[in-house]
Structures are given as C-alpha cells and as structure tokens.
C-alpha positions in Angstrom: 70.5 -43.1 -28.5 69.4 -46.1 -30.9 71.3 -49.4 -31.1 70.1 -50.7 -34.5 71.5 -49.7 -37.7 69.6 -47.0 -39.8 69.4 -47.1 -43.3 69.2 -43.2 -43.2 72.3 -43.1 -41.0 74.7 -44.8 -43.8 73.0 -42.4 -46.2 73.6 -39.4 -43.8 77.6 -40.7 -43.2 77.9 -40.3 -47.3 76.1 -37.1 -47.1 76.8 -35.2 -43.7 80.0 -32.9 -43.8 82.1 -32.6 -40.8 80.8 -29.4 -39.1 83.8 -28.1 -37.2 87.4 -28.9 -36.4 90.5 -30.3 -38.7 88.7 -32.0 -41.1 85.4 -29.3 -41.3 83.7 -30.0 -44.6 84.8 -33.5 -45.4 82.4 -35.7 -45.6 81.9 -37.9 -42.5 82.5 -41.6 -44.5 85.7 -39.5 -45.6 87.2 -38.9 -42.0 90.0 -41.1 -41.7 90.4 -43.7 -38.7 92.8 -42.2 -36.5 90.5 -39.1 -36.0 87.6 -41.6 -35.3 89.9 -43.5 -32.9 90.8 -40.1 -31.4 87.0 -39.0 -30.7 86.9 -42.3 -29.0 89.2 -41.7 -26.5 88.1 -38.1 -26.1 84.4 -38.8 -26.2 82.0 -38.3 -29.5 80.2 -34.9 -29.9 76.4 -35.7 -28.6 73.3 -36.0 -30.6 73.3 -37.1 -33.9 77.1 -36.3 -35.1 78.5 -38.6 -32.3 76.4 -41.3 -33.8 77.1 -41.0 -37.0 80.7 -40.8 -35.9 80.4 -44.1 -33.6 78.6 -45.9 -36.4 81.7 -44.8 -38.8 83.9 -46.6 -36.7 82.4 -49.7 -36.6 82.5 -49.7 -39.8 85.6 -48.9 -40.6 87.1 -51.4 -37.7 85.1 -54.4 -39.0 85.9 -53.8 -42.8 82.2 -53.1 -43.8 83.0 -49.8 -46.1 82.0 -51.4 -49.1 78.0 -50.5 -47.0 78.5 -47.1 -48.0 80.5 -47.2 -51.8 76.7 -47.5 -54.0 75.2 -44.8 -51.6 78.0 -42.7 -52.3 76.7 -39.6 -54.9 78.6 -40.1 -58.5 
C-alpha cells in the first residue's frame, strides 16, 4: 500500500460511496469519525477502501477537511 498522498484519492473520498455496512451509500468524506475510529480498532477493509478509509482519518484527526470541500460535486 502507498504512503504518499494521492490527488486521485481525495477525489475518490468525495466520490466513492460506502459499499456495505451501516452507513452503505454515504459517501466516504461523509462517514463520521467514530465509525473511522471504529474500523481502526477493528482493522480497515483491505485494498483500496481501507485506504481511502485510513487516509479519511487523518484527515479528519488533523483538521484538514477543508482538502476535500472544492473537490466536493455542487
């Protein structure tokens, strides 16, 4: 899995719903923290979800939302 940050990935976490569980269909930069927090502790789906998950919750721990509000579709 990469380390560097990914242009495409902060256009897929505007872009990418959530395929399955409680919040299926919300859009992943829409998930709210505690069910980031809780995929941490259980461990992130693998592949591409659980680092578009990952990468959501470094955002969202270190204030850096504002990335994602111009990529965000009108």
């Amino acid at each position: 899995m990469k380390n560097e940050l990914d242009s495409k990935d902060l256009l897929d976490l505007v872009n990418t719903q959530m395929p399955f569980g409680k919040y299926a269909g919300r859009i992943l930069a829409d998930l709210p923290e505690p069910y980031l927090l809780w995929f941490e502790k259980q461990g992130f789906p693998k592949g591409k979800l659980g680092h578009l998950l990952k990468l959501l919750l470094v955002i969202r721990v270190n204030g850096l939302e504002s990335l994602l509000t111009p990529l965000r579709k009108p």
